[in-house]
C-alpha positions as CSV (number, residue, x, y, z in Angstrom):
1,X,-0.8,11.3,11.0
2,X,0.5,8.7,13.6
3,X,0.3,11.7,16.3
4,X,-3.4,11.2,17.4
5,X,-5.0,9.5,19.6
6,X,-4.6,5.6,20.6
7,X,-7.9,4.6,18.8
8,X,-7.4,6.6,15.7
9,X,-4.2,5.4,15.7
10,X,-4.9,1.4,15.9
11,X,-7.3,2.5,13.3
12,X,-5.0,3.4,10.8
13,X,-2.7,0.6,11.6
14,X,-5.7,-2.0,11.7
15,X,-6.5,0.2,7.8
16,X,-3.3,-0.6,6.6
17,X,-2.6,-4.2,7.6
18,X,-5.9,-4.6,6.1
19,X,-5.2,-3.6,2.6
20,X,-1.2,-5.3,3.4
21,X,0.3,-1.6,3.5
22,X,4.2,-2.0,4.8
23,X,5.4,0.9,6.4
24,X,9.4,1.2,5.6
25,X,11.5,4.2,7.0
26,X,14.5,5.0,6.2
27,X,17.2,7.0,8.9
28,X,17.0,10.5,9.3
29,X,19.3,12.2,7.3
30,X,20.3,8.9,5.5
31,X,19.3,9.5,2.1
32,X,21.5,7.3,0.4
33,X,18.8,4.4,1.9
34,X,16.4,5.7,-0.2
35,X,18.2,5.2,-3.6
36,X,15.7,5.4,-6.4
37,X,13.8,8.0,-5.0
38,X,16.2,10.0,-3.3
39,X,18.3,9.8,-7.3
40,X,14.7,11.1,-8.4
41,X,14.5,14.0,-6.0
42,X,18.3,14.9,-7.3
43,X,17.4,14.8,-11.1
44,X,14.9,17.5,-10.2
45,X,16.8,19.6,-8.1
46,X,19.5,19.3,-10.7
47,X,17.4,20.8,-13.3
48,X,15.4,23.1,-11.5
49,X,18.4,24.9,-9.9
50,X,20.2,25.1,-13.8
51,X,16.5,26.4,-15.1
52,X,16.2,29.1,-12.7
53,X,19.6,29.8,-10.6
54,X,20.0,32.4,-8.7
55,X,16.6,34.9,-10.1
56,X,13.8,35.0,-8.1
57,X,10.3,33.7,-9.5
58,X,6.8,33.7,-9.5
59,X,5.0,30.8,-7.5
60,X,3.2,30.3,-11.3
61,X,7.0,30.6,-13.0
62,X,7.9,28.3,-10.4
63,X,4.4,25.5,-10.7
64,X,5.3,25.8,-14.7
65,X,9.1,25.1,-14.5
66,X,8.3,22.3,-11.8
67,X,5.3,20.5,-14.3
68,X,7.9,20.7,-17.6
69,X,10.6,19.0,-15.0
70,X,8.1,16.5,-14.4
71,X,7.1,16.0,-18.1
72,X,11.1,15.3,-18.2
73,X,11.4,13.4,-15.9
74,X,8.6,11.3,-17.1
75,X,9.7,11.1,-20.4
76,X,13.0,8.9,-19.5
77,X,13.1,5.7,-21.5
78,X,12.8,2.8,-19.2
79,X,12.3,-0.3,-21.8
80,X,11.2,-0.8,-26.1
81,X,7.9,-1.8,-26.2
82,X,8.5,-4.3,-29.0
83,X,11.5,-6.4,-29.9
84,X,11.7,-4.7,-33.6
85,X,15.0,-2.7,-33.7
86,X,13.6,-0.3,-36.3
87,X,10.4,0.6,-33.5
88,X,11.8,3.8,-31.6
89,X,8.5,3.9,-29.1
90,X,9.8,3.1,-25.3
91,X,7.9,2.4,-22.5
92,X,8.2,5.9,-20.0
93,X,7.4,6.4,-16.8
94,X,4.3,8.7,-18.5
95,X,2.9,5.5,-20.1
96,X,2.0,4.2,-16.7
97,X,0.6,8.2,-15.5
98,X,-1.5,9.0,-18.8
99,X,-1.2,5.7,-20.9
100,X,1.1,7.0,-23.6
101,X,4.1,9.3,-24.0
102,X,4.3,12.5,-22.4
103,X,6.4,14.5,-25.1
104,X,5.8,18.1,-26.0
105,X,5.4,20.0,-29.0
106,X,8.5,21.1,-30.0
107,X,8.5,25.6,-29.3
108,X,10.4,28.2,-31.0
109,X,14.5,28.5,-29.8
110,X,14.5,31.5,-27.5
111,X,18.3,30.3,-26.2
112,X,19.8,33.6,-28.2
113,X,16.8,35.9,-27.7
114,X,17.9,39.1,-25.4
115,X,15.8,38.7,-22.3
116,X,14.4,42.3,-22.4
117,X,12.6,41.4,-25.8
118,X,10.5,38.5,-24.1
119,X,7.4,38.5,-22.4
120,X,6.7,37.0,-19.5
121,X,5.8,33.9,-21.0
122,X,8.7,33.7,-23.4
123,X,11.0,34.6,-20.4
124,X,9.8,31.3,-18.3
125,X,10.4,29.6,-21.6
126,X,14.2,30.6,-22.0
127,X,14.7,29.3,-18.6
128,X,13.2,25.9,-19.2
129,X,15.2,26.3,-22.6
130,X,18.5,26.6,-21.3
131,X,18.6,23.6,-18.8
């Protein structure tokens, strides 16, 4: 993006000063300056390399896997919403994305199911299963 042109370039800059856009960088190959996102990027590596491992999937496997991470991800308690101790409902990362929780409906165990009796489906499933 900042590789073009001088007046394409001022016109960015002039874009962003405009609606007060700071620009912060952080080193190359410093990620430890990048703490909350670079923790972020770890939980989902973390769970993506125990979901699939060493097998080879499918780009949809793979857009699946990555969106349940997400929903995850999203899901981590961050604060109650009310003082009440005996109110379970916690603000999420997912209220601020959709406006209220993002948890799924609980599916069927397929942890001890032999993987040659699953579809293809159910297979994708077992490896979300078992992170």
């Amino acid at each position: 993006m900042l590789k073009v042109d001088e007046s394409d370039r001022n016109q960015i800059f002039d874009w962003c000063s405009d609606n007060e856009i700071c620009w912060k960088f952080i080193p190359p190959r410093a990620p430890h300056f990048g703490g909350l996102w670079e923790a972020a990027v770890k939980s989902a590596k973390t769970h993506l390399l125990k979901a699939i491992g060493n097998v080879n999937v499918a780009y949809e496997d793979m857009l699946t896997l990555l969106a349940q991470i997400e929903m995850c991800l999203n899901s981590r308690p961050l604060t109650p919403l009310q003082d009440d101790p005996s109110d379970i409902e916690v603000l999420t990362p997912g209220h601020f994305l959709v406006g209220s929780n993002l948890q799924a409906v609980p599916k069927v165990d397929l942890k001890e199911t032999p993987d040659n009796r699953l579809n293809y489906w159910e297979l994708a499933q077992k490896r979300f299963q078992t992170i």
